[in-house]
N, C-alpha and C positions, 0 to 999 in steps of 0.2 A: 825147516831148519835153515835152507839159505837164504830163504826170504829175510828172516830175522840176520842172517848175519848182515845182508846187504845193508841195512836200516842204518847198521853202526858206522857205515861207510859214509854215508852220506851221499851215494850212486842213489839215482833215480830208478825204478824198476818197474816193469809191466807185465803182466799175464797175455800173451796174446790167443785166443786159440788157434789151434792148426791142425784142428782132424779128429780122427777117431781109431782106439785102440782096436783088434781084429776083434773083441767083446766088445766092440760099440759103445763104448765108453769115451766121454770129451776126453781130448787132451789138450794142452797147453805148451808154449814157447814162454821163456822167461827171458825178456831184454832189459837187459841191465845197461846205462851210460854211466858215463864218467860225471866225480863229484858236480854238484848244482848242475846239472843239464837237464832239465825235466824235457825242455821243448824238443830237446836232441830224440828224447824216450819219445815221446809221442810223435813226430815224425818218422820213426822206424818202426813203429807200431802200425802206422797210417800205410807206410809205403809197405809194409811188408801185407796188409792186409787187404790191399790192391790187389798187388801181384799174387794173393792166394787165391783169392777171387770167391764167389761164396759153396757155402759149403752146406754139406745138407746131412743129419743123421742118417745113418743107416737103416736102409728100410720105408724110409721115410721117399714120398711120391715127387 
């Protein structure tokens, strides 16, 4: 549902992931920028996925 509201804004938006729920389940970060700024989204996408650094399912070697 906010995905879709975003759309009407004209804000750029991203899924990033960032982890796992305590069921081991993906989850996701939603970065949203300000109208026409796609490049802005995807440099905060980039840098926030730096600094997460990688990530590994649960369970998983």
């Amino acid at each position: 549902m906010n995905a879709e509201r975003r759309c009407f804004t004209a804000c750029h938006a991203i899924s990033a992931p960032c982890g796992f729920t305590p069921d081991g389940l993906p989850a996701g970060l939603q970065l949203v920028g300000r109208p026409q700024d796609d490049s802005g989204v995807l440099q905060l996408a980039h840098a926030f996925a730096k600094a997460r650094g990688p990530h590994k399912a649960p369970g998983s070697a």
